[in-house]
N, C-alpha and C positions, 0 to 999 in steps of 0.2 A: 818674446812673451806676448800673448792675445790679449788682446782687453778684455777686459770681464763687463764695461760700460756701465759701474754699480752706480755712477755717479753722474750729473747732479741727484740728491733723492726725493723723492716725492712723499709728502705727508696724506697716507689715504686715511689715516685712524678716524674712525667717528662718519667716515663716509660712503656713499650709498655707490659702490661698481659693479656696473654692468660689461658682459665681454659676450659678445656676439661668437656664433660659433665654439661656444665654450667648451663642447665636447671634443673638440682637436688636437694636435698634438700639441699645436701653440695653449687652445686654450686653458688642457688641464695642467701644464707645466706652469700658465700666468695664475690658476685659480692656486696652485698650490703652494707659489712665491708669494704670493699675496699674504694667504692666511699664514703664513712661516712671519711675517717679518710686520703686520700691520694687524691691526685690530679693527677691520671696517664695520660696519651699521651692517651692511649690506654687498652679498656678493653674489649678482646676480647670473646665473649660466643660462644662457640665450640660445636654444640652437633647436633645431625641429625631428631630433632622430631620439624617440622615446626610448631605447634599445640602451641607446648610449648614453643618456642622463641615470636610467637604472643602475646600469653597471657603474656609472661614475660617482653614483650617491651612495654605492657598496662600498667605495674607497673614499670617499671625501662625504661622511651623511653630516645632517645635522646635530645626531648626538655629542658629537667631535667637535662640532662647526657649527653655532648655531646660527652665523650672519649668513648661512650659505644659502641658495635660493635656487631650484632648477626650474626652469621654465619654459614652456615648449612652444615654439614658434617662430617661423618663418620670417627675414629679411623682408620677403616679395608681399609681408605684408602691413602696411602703415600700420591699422590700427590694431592689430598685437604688438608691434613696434613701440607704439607712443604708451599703451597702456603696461606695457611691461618698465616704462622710463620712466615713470611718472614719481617724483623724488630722487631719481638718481643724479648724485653729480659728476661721474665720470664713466665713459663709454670708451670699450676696445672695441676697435671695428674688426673680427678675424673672419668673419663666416665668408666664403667664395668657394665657386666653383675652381679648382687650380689646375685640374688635369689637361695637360697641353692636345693630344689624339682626341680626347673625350669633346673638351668644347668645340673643335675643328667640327667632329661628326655630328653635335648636339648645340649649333650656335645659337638658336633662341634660348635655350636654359641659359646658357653661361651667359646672356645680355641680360635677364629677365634676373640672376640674381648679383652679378656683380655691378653692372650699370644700376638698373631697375633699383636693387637694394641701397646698395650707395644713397640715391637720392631721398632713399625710405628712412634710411636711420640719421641722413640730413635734416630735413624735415619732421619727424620725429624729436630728436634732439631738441631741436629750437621752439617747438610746442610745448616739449616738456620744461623746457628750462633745464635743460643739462648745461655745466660749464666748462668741463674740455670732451673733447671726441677725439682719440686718435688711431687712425685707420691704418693697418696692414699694406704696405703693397708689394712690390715683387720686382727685381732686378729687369723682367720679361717685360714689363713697363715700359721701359727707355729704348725706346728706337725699336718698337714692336714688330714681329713677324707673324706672329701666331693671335690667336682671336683672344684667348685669352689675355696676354699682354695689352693687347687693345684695347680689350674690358677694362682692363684695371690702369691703364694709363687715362680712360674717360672717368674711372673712379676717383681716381688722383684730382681730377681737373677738379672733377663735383666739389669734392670734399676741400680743395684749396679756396674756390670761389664760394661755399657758404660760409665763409668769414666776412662778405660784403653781405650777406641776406642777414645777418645773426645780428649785424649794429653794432656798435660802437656799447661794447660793456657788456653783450650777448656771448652764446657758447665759442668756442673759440677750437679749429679744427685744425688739426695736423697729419701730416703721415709717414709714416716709417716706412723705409726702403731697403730689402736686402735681399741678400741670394740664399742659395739652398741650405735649408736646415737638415743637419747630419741626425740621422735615425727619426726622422719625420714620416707619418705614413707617406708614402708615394718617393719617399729618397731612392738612389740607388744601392745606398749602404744594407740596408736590412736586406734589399736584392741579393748584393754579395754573399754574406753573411750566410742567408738561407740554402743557396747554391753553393758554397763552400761545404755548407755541414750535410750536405745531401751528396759530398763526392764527387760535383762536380770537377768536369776535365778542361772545361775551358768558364771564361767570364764574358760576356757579351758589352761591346765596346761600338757606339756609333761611329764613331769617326776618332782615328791616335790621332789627333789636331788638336780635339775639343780640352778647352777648361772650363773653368767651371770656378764661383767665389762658392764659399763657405763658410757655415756660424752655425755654434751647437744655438740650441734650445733652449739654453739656461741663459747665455749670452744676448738670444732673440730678444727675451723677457724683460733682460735688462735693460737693454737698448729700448723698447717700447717706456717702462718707468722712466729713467735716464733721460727721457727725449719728452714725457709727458710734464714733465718737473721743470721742461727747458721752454717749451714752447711755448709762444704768443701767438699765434696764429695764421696761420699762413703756408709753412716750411716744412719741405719734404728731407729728413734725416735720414743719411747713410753712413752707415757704420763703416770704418776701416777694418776690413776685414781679407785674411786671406785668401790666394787662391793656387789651384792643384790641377795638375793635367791629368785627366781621366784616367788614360795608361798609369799612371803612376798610382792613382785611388787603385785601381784593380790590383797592381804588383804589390802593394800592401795589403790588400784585405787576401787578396789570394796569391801568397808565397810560391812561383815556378809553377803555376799555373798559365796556359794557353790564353790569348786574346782571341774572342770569335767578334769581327769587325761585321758589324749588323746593318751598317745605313744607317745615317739623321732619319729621325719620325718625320713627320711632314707642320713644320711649324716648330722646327729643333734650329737653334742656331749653334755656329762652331764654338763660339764667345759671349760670352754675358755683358750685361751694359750696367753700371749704376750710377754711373753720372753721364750723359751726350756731352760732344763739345758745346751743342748749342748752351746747352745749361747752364757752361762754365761762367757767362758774366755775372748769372746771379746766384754762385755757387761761393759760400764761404767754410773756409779749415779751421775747426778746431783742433785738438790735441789727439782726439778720439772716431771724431766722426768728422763726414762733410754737412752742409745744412743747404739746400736750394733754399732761396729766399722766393717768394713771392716775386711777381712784375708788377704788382699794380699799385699805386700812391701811396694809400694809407700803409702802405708797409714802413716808409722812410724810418720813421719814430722809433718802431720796433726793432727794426735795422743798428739804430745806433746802441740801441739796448742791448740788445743780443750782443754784438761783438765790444761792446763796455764789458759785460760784467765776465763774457764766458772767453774774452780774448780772440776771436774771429779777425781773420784776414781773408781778404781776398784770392782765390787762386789764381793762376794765368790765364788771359784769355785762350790760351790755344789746350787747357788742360781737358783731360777726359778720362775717367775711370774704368775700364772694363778687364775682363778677368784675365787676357793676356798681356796685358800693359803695365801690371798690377806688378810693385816694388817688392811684395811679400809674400812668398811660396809657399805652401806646409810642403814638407817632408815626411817621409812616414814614420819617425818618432814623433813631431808633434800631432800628426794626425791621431797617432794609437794613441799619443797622451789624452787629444781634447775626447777619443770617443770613449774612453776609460775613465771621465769627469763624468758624461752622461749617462752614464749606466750606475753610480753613485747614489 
């Protein structure tokens, strides 16, 4: 059985959320959990592609919605940032550049808005008086190869240390850590899918070595609540989540179909990483997820809180998570199960 992560839960009723990159797949799956299960003031959708706030206010308008709020503007820039925050109490951080070939070929965009922005909607926050911020990041993070992973492990860093800029009683930041989201623009699953129903004769496979961790989108969502309801500030939460070796995602989406064995992209690893061993000293296990703690002092206090109330221990110093290490497999019944929950 997966986790579903519905728990600890967060009380957003009566309050003002903002979700950056709202128009993505994360964000319209977080704006639609939201309005299902809370009654906010305010549900702010942050992201700079007019195209996509349209179509998204076709599905989600304010007739329906009236705390719903679309709003167009850019990460890369502070003050549509802080003037778009201004009364909010709680901020997702999803908007980035993610495409692995893309940022490699375009490395000032992807620093300009996953660094650049990072520091924008830090900064912002703490202007505005927001009181949690919890930012996105990405498995590609931990022991980075690719420029993207780089961005967003300097994102990570940002958003962990503006808990010392914020003070003592100020916004308080966290970030959520995980791997690929199953039917996400840019998955390889919709790839499948498309090529299957077009007839195709073979599936295109970088490397039979590669794995890969995995978490539907309803689970993403969770884990982001779940972790916003947890956190004190400081801690990067990762979810226990399964993982699958590529060949085997392909023999299930495509039944006695051909591998056509393509090459790693340039900035492709064979493994995924979500916790380093360096991490491990200040990595502690809950029931559900792992938690990085912070390094730096003022964390102590929060340390003993966290693992009081949520039961946290310590892992071994020699531990480390990555997708071929990993205790937990999908197979391809529970794969067809979890992508037959998202399509629900």
């Amino acid at each position: 059985m997966i986790n579903s992560f519905e728990t600890p839960t967060i009380d957003l009723n009566g309050l003002s959320i903002l979700v950056t990159g709202g128009t993505g797949s994360f964000g319209k799956a977080f704006v639609r959990t939201v309005l299902e299960r809370y009654r906010p003031r305010r549900l702010i959708v942050f992201s700079r592609d007019e195209l996509k706030q349209h179509e998204m206010a076709q599905e989600i308008g304010r007739e329906r919605h009236p705390a719903i709020r679309y709003f167009i503007g850019d990460v890369r820039d502070d003050k549509r940032l802080e003037m778009a925050m201004r009364g909010v109490d709680v901020v997702v951080h999803a908007a980035a550049l993610k495409h692995v070939p893309i940022a490699e070929y375009n490395p000032f965009e992807c620093i300009a808005t996953n660094v650049h922005g990072a520091e924008n909607v830090v900064q912002a926050s703490i202007r505005a008086g927001v009181r949690k911020v919890v930012a996105l990041s990405t498995d590609k993070a931990a022991n980075p190869i690719n420029l993207y992973g780089a961005s967003k492990l300097a994102s990570d860093k940002i958003f962990i240390a503006a808990n010392n800029l914020s003070g003592e009683g100020g916004c308080r930041f966290s970030v959520v850590r995980y791997g690929n989201v199953m039917g996400s623009r840019g998955s390889v699953i919709p790839l499948f899918r498309r090529l299957v129903a077009e007839g195709a004769k073979a599936l295109p496979i970088t490397d039979p070595r590669m794995t890969r961790f995995w978490i539907t989108l309803q689970q993403g969502v969770n884990f982001v609540l779940s972790s916003a309801a947890m956190m004190r500030g400081g801690e990067i939460f990762v979810p226990k989540i399964p993982s699958m070796k590529m060949t085997d995602l392909a023999a299930c989406m495509g039944p006695g179909l051909k591998l056509d064995i393509v090459g790693i992209r340039p900035g492709e690893k064979l493994h995924e990483v979500l916790i380093t061993a360096e991490d491990a000293r200040n990595t502690v296990e809950l029931a559900d997820r792992y938690v990085i703690e912070p390094a730096f002092h003022e964390w102590d206090a929060r340390r003993a809180d966290l693992a009081g109330q949520f039961g946290g221990r310590p892992v071994p110093e020699d531990f480390y998570f990555t997708s071929d290490s990993n205790h937990d497999w999908l197979d391809g019944e529970r794969l067809l199960g979890l992508l037959a929950e998202g399509t629900r």
